[in-house]
PDB file with one MODEL, atoms N, CA, C and O in Angstrom:
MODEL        1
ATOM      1  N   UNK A   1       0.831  -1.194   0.000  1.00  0.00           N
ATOM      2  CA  UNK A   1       0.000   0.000   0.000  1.00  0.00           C
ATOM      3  C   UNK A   1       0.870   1.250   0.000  1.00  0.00           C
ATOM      4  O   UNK A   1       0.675   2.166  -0.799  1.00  0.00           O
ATOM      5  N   UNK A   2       1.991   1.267   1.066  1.00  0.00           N
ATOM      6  CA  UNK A   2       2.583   2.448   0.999  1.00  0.00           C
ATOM      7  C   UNK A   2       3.447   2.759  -0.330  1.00  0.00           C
ATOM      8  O   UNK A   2       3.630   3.913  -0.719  1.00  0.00           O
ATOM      9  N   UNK A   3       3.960   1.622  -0.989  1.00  0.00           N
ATOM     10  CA  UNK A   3       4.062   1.903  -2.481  1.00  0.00           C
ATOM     11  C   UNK A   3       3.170   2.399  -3.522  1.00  0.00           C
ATOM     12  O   UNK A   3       3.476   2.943  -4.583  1.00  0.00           O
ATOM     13  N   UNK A   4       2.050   2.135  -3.064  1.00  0.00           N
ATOM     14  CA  UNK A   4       1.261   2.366  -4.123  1.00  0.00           C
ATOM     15  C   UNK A   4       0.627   4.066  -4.027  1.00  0.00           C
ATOM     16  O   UNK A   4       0.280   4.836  -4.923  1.00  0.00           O
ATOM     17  N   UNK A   5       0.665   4.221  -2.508  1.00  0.00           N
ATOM     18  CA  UNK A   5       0.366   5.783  -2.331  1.00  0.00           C
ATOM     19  C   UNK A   5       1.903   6.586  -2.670  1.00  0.00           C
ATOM     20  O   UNK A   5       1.868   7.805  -2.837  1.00  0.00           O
ATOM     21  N   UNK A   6       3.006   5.979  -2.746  1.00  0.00           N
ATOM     22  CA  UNK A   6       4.580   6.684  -3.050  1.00  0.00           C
ATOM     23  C   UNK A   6       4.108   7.110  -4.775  1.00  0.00           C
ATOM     24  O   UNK A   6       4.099   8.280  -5.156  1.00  0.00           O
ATOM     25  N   UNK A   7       3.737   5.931  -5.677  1.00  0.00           N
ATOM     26  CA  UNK A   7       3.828   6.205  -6.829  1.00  0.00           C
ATOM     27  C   UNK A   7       2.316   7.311  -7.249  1.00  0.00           C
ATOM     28  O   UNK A   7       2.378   8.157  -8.141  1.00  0.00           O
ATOM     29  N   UNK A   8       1.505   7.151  -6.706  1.00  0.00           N
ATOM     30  CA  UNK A   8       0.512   8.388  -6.912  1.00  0.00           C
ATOM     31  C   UNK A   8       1.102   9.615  -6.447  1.00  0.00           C
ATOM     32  O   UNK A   8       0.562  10.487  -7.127  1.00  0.00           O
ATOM     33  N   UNK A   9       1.980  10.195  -5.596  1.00  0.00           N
ATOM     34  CA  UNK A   9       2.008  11.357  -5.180  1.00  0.00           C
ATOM     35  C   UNK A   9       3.107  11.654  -5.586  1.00  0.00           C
ATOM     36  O   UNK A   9       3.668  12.725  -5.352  1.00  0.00           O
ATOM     37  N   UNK A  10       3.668  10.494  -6.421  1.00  0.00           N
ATOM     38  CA  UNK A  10       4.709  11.124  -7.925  1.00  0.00           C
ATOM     39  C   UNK A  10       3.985  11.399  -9.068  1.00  0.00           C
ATOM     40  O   UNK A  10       4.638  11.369 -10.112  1.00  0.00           O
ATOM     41  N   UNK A  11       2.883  11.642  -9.144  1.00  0.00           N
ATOM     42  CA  UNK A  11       2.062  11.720 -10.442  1.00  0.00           C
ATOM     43  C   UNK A  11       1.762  10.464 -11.123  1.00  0.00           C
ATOM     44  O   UNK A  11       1.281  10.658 -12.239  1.00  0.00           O
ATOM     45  N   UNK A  12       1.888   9.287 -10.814  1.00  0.00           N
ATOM     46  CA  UNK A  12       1.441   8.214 -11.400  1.00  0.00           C
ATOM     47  C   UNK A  12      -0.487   8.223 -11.973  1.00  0.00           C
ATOM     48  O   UNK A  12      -1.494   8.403 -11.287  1.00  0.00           O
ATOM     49  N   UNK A  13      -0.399   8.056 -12.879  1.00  0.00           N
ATOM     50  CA  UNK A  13      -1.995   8.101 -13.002  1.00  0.00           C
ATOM     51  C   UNK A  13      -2.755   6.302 -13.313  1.00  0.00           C
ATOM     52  O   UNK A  13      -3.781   5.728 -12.950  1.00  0.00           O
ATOM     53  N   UNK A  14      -1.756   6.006 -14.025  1.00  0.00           N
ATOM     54  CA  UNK A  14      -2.480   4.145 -14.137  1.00  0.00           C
ATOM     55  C   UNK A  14      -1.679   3.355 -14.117  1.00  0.00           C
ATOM     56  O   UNK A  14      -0.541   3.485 -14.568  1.00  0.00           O
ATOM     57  N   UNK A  15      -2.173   2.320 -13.546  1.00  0.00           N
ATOM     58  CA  UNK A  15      -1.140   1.338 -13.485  1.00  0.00           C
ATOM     59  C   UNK A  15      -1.388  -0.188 -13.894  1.00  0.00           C
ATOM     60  O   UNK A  15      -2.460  -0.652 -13.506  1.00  0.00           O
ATOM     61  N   UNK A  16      -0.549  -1.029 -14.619  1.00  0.00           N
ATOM     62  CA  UNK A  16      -0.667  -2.041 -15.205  1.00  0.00           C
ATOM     63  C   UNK A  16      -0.525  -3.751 -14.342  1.00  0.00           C
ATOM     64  O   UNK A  16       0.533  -4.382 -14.339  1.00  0.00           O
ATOM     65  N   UNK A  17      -1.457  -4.111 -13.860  1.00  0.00           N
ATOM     66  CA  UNK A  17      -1.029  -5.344 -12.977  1.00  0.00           C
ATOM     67  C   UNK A  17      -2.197  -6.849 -13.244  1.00  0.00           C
ATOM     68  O   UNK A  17      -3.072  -7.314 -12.513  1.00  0.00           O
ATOM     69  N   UNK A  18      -1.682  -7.278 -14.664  1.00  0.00           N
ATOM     70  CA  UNK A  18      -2.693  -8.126 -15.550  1.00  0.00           C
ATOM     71  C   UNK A  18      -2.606  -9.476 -14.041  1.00  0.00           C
ATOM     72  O   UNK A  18      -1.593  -9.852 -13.451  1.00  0.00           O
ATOM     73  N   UNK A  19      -4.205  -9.951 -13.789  1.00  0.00           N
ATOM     74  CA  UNK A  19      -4.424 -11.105 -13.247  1.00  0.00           C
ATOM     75  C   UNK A  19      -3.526 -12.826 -14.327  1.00  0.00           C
ATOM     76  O   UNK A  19      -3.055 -13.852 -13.836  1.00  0.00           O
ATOM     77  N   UNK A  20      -3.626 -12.469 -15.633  1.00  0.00           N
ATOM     78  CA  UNK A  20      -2.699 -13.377 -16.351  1.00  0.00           C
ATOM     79  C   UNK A  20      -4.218 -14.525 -16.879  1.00  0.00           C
ATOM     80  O   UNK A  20      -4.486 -14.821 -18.043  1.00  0.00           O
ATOM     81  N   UNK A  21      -4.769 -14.847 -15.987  1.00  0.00           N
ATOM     82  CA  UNK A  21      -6.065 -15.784 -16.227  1.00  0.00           C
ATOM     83  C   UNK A  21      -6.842 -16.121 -14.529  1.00  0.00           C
ATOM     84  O   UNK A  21      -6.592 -15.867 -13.351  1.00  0.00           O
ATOM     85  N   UNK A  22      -7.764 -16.752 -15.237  1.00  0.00           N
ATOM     86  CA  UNK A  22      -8.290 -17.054 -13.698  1.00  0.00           C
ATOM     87  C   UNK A  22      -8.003 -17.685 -12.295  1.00  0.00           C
ATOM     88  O   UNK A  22      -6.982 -18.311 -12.014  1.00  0.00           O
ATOM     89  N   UNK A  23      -8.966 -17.451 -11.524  1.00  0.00           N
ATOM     90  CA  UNK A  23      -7.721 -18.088 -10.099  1.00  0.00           C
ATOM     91  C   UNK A  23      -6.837 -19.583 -10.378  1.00  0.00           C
ATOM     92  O   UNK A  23      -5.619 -19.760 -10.346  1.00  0.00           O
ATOM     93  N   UNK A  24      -8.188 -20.778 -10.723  1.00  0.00           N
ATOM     94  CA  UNK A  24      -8.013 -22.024 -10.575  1.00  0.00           C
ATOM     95  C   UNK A  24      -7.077 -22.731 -11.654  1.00  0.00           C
ATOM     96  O   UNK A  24      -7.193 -23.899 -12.023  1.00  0.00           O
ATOM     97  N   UNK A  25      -5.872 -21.562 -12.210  1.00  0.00           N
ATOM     98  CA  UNK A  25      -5.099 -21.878 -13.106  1.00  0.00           C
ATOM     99  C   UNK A  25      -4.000 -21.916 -13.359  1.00  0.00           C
ATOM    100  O   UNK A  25      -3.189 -22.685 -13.874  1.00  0.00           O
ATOM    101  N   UNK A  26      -4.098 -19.947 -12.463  1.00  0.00           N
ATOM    102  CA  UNK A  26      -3.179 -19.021 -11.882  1.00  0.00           C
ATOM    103  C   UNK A  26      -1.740 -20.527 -11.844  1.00  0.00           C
ATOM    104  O   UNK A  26      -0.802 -20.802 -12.593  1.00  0.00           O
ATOM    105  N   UNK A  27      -2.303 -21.162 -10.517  1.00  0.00           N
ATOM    106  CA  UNK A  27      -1.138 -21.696  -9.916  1.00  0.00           C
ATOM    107  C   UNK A  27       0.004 -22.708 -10.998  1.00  0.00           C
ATOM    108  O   UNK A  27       1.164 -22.915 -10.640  1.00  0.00           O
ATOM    109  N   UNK A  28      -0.590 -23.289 -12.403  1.00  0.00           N
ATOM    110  CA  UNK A  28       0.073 -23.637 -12.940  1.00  0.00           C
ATOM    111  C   UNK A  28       0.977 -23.012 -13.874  1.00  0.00           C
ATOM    112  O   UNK A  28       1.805 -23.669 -14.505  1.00  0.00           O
ATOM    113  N   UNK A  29       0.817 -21.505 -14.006  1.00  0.00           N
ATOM    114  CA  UNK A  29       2.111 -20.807 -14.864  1.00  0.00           C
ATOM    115  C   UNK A  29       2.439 -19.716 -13.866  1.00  0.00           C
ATOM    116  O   UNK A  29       3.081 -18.756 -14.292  1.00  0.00           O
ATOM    117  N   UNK A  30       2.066 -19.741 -12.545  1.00  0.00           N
ATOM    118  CA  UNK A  30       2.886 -19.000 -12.121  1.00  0.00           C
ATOM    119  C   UNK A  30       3.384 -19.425 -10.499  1.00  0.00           C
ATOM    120  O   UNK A  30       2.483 -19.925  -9.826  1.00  0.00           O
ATOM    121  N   UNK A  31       4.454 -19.303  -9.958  1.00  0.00           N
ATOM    122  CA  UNK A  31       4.854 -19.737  -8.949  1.00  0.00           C
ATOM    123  C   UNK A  31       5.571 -18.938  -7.487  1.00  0.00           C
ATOM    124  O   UNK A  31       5.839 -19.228  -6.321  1.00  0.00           O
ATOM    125  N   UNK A  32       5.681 -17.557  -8.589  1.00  0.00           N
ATOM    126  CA  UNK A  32       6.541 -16.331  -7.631  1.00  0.00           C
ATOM    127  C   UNK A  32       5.299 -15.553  -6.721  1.00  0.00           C
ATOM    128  O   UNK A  32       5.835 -14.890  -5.833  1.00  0.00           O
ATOM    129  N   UNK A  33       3.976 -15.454  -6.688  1.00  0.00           N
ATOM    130  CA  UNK A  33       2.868 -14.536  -5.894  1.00  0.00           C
ATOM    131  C   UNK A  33       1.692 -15.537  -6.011  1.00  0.00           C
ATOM    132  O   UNK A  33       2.008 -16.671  -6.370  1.00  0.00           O
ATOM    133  N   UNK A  34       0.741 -15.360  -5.830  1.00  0.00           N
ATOM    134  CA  UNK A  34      -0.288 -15.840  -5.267  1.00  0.00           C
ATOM    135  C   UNK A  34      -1.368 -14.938  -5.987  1.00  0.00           C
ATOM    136  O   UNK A  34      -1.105 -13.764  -6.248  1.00  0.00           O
ATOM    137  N   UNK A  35      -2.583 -15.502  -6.302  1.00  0.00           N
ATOM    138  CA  UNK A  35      -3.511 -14.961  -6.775  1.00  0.00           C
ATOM    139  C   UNK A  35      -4.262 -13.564  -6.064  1.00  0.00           C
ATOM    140  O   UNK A  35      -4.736 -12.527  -6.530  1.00  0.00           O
ATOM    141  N   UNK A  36      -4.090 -14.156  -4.617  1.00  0.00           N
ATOM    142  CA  UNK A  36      -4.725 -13.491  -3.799  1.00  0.00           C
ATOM    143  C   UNK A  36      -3.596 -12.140  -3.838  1.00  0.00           C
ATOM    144  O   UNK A  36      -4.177 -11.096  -3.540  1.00  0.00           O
ATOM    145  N   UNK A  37      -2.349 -11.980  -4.093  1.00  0.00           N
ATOM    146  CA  UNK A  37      -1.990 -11.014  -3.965  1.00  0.00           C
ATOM    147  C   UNK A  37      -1.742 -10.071  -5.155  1.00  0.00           C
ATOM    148  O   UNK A  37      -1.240  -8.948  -5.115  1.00  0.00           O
ATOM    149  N   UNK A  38      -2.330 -10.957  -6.541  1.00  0.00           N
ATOM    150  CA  UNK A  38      -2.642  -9.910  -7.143  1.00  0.00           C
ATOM    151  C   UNK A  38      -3.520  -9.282  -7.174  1.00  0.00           C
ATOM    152  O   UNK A  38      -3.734  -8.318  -7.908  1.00  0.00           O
ATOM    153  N   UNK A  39      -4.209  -9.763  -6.325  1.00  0.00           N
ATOM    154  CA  UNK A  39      -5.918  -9.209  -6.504  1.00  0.00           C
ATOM    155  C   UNK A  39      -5.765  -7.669  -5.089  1.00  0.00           C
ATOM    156  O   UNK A  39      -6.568  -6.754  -4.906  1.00  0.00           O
ATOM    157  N   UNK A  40      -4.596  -7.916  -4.439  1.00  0.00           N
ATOM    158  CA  UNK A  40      -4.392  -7.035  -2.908  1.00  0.00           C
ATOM    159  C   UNK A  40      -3.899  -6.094  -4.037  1.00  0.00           C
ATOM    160  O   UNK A  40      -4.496  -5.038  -4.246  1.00  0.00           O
ATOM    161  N   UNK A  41      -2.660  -6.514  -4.876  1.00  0.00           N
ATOM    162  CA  UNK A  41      -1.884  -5.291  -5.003  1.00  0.00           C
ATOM    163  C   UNK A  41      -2.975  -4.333  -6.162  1.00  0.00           C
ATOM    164  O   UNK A  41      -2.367  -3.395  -6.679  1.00  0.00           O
ATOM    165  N   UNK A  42      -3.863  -4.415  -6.425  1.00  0.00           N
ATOM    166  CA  UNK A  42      -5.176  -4.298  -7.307  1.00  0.00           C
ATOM    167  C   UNK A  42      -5.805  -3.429  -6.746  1.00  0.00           C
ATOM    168  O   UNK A  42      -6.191  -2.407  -7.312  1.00  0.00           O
ATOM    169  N   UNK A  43      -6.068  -3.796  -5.149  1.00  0.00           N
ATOM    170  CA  UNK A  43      -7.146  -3.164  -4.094  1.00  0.00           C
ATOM    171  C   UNK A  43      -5.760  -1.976  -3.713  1.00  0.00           C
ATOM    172  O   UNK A  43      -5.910  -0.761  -3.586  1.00  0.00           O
ATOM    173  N   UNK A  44      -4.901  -2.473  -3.632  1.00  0.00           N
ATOM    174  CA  UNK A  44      -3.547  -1.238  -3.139  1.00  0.00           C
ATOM    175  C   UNK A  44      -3.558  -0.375  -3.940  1.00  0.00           C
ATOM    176  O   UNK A  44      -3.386   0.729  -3.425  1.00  0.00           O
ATOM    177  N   UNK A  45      -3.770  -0.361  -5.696  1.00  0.00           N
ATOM    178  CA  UNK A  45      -3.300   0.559  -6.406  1.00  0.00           C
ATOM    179  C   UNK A  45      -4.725   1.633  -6.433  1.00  0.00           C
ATOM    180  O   UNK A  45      -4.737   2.864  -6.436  1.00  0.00           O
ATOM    181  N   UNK A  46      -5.880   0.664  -6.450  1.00  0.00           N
ATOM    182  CA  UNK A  46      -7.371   1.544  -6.597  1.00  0.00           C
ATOM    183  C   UNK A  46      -7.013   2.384  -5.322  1.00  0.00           C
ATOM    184  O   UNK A  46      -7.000   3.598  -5.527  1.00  0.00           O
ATOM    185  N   UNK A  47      -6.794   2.080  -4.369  1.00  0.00           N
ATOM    186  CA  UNK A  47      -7.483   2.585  -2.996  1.00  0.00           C
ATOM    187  C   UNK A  47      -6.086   4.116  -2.664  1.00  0.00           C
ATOM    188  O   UNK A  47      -6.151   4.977  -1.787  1.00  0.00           O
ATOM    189  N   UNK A  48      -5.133   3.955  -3.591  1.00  0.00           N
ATOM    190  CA  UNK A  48      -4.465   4.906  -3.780  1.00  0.00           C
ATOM    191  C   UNK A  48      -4.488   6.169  -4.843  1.00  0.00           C
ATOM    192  O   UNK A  48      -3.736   7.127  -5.023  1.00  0.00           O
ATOM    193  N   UNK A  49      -5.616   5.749  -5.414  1.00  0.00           N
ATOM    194  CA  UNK A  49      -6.235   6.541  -6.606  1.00  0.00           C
ATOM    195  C   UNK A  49      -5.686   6.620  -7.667  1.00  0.00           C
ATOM    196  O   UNK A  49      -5.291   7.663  -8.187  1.00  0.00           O
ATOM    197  N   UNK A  50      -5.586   5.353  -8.174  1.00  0.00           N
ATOM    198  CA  UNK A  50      -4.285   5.444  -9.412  1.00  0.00           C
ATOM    199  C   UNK A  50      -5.727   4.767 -10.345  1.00  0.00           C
ATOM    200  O   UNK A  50      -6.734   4.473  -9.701  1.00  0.00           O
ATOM    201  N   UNK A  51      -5.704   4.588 -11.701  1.00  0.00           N
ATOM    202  CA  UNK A  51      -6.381   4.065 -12.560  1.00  0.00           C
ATOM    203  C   UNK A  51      -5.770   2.834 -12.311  1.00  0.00           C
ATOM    204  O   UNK A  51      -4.678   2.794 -11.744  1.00  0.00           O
ATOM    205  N   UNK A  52      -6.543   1.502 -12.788  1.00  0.00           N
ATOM    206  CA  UNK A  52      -6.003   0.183 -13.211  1.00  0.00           C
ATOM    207  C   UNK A  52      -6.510  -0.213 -14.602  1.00  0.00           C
ATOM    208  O   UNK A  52      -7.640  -0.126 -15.082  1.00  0.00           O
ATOM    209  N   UNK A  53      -5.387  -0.663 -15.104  1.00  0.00           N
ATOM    210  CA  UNK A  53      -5.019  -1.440 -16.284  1.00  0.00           C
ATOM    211  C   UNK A  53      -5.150  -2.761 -15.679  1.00  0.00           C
ATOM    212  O   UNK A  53      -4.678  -2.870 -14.547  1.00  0.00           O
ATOM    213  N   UNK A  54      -5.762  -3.913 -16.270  1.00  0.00           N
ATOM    214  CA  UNK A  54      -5.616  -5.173 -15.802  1.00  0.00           C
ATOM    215  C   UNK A  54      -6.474  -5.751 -16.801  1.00  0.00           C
ATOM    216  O   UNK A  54      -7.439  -5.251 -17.380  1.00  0.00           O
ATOM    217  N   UNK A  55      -5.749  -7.343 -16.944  1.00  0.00           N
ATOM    218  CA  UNK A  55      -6.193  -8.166 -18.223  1.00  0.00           C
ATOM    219  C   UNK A  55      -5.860  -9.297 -17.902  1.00  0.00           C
ATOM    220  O   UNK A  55      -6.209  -9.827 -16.847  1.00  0.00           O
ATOM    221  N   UNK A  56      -4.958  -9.958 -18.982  1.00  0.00           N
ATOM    222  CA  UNK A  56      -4.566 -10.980 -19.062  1.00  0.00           C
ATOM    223  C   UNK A  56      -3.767 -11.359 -20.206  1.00  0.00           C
ATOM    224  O   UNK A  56      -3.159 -10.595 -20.956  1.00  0.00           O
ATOM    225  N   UNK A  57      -3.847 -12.899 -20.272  1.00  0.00           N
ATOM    226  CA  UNK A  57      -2.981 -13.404 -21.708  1.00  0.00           C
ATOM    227  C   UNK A  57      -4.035 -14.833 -21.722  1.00  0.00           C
ATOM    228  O   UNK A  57      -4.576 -15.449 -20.803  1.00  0.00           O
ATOM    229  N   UNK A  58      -4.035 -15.047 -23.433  1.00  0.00           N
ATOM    230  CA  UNK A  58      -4.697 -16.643 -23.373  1.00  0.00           C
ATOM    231  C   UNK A  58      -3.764 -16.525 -24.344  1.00  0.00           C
ATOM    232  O   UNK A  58      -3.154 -15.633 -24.933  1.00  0.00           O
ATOM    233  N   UNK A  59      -3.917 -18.760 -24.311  1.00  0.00           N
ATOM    234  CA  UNK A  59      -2.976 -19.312 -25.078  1.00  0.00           C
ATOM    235  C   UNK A  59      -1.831 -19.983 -24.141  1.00  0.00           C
ATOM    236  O   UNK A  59      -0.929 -20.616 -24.690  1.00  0.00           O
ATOM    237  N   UNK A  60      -1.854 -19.891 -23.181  1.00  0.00           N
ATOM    238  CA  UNK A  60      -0.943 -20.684 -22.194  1.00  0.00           C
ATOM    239  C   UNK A  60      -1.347 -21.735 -21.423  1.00  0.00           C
ATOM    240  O   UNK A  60      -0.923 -21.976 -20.293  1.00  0.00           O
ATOM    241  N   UNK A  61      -2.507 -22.624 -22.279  1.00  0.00           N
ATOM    242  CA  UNK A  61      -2.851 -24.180 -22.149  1.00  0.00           C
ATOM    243  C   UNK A  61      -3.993 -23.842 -21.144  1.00  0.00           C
ATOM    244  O   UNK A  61      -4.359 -24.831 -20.508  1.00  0.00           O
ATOM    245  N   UNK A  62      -4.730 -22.533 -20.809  1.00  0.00           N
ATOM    246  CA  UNK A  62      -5.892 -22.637 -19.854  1.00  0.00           C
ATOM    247  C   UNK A  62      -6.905 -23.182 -20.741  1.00  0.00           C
ATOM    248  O   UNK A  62      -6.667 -23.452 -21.919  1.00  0.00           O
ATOM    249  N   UNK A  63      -7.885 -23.323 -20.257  1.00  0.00           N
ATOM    250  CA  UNK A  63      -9.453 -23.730 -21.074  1.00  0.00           C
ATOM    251  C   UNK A  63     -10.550 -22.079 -20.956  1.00  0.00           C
ATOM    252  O   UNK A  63     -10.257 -21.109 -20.258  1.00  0.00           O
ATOM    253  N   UNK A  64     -11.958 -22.218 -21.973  1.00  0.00           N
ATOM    254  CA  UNK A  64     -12.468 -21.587 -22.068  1.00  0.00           C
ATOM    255  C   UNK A  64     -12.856 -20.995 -20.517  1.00  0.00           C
ATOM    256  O   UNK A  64     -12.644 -19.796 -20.334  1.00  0.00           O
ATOM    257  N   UNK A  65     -13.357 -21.713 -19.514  1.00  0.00           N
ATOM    258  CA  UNK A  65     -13.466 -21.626 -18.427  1.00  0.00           C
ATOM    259  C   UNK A  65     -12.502 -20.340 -17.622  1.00  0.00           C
ATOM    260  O   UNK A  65     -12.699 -19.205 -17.187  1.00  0.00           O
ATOM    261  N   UNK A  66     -11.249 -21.414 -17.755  1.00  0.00           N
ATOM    262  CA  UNK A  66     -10.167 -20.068 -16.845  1.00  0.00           C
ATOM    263  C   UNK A  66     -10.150 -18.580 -17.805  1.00  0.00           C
ATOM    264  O   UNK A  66      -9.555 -17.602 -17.352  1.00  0.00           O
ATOM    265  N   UNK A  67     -10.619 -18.532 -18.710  1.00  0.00           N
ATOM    266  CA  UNK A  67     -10.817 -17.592 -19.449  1.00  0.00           C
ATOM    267  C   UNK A  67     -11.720 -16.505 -18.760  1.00  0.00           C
ATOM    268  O   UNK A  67     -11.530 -15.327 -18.455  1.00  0.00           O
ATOM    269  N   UNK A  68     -12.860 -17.435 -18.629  1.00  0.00           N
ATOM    270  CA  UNK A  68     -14.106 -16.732 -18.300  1.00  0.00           C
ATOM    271  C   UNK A  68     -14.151 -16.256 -17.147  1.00  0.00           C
ATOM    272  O   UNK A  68     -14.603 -15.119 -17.008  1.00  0.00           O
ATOM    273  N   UNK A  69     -13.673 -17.036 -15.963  1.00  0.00           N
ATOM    274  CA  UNK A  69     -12.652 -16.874 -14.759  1.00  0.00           C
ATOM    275  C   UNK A  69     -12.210 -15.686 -14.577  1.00  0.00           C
ATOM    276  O   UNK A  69     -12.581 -14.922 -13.686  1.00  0.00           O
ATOM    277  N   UNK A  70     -11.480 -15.494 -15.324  1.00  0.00           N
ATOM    278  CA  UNK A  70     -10.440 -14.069 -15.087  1.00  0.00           C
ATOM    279  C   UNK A  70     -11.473 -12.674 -15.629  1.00  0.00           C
ATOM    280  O   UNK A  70     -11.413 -11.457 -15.455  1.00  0.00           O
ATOM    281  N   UNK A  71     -12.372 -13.566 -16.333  1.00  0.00           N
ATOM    282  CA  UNK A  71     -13.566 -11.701 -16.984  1.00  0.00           C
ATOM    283  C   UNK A  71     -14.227 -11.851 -15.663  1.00  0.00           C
ATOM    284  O   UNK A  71     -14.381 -10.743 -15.149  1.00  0.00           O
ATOM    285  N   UNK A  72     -14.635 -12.739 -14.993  1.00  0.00           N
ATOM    286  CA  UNK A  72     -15.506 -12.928 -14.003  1.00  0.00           C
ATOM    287  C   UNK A  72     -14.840 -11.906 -13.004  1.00  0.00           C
ATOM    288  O   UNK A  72     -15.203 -10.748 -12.795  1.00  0.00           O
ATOM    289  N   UNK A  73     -13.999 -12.449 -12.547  1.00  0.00           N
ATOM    290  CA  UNK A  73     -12.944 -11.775 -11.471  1.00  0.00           C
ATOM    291  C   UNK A  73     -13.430 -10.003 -11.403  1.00  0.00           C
ATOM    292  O   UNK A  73     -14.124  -9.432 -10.562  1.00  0.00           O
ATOM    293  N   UNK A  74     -12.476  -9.235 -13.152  1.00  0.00           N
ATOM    294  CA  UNK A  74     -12.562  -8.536 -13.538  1.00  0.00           C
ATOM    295  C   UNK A  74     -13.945  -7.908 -13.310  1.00  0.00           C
ATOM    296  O   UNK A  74     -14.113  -6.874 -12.664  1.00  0.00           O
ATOM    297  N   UNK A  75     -14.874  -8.587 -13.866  1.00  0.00           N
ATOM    298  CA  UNK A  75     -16.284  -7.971 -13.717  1.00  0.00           C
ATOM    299  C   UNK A  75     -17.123  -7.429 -12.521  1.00  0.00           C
ATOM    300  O   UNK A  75     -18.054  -6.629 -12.432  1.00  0.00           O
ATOM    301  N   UNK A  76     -16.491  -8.107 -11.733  1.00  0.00           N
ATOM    302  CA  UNK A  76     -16.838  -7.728 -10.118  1.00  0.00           C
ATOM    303  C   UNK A  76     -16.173  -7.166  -9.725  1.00  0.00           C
ATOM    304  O   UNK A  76     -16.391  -7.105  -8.515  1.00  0.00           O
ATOM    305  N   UNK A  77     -14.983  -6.361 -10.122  1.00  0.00           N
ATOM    306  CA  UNK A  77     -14.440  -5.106  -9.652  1.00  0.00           C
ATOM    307  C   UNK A  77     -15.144  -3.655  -9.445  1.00  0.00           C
ATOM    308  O   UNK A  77     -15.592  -3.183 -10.490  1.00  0.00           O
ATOM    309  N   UNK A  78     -15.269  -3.083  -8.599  1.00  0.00           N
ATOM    310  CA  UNK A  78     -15.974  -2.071  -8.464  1.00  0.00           C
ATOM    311  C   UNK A  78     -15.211  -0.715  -8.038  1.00  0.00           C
ATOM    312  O   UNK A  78     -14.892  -0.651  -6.851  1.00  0.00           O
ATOM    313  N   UNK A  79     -14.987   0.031  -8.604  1.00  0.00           N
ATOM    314  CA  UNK A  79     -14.912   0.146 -10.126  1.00  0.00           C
ATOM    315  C   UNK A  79     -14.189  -0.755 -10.952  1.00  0.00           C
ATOM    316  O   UNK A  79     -13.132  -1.321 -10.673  1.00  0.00           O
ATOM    317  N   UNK A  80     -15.076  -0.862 -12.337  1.00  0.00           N
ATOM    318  CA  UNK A  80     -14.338  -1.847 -13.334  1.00  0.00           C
ATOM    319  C   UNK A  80     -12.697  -1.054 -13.687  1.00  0.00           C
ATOM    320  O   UNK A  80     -12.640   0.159 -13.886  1.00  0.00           O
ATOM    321  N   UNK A  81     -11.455  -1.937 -13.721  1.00  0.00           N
ATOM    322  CA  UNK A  81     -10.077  -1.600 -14.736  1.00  0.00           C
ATOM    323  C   UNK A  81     -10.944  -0.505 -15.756  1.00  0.00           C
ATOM    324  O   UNK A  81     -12.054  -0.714 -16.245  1.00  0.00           O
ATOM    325  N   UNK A  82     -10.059   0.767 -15.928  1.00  0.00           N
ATOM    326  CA  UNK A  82      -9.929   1.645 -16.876  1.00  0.00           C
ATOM    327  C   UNK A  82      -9.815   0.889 -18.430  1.00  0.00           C
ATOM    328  O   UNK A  82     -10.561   1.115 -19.383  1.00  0.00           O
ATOM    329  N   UNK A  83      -8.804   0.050 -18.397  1.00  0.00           N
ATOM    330  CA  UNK A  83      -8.667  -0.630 -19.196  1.00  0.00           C
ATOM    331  C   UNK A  83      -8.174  -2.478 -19.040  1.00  0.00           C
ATOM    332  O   UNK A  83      -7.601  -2.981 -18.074  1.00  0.00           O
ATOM    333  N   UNK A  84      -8.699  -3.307 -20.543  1.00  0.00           N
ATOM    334  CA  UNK A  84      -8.175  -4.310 -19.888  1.00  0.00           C
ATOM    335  C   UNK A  84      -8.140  -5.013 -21.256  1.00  0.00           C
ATOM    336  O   UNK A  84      -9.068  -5.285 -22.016  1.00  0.00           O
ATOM    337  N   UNK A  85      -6.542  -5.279 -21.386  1.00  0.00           N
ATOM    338  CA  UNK A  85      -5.734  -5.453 -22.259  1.00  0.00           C
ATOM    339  C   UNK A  85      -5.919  -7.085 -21.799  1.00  0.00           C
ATOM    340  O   UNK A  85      -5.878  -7.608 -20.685  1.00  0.00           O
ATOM    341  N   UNK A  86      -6.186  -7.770 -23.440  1.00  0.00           N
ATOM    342  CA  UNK A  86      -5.734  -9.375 -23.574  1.00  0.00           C
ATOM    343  C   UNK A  86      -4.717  -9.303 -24.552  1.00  0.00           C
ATOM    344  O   UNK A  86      -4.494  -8.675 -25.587  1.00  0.00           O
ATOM    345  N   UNK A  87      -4.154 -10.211 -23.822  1.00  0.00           N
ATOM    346  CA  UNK A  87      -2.911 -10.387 -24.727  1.00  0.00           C
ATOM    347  C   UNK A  87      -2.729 -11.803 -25.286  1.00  0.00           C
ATOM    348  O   UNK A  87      -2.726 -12.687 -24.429  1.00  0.00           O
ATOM    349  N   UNK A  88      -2.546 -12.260 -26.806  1.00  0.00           N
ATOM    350  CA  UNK A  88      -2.360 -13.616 -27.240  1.00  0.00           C
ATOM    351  C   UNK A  88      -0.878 -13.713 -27.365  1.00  0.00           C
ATOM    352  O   UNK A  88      -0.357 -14.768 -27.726  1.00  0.00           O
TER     353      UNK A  88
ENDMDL
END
């Protein structure tokens, strides 16, 4: 959090921190953070008043599901990402 209020009161206006795909998937391409803490550092960057950028990537062996997963996630953000970049 206190990073995230450092980079707003440098003028930061948005910031980019893609979920990658949905939770129940997360754990097989990634091994360095935890789902749950991308979803904190998410609540850290909103609650510091920065815009969020957040998306993902398909094509890294998830199914339609973990797809839908990660819009799901996304969709229940309140406020929705400014923007939200997929990446193939």
């Amino acid at each position: 959090r206190a990073q995230a209020e450092r980079l707003a009161e440098a003028g930061l206006t948005s910031y980019n921190h893609n979920l990658d795909t949905g939770p129940d998937f997360y754990g097989d391409i990634i091994s360095t953070r935890t789902y749950e803490d991308r979803l904190a550092t998410l609540a850290n960057v909103r609650e510091a008043g920065i815009g969020v950028c957040c998306g993902g990537i398909v094509g890294m062996g998830e199914g339609v599901k973990d797809r839908a997963a990660m819009l799901q996630v996304l969709a229940n953000h309140a406020p929705h990402p400014e923007s939200v970049p997929i990446n193939a």
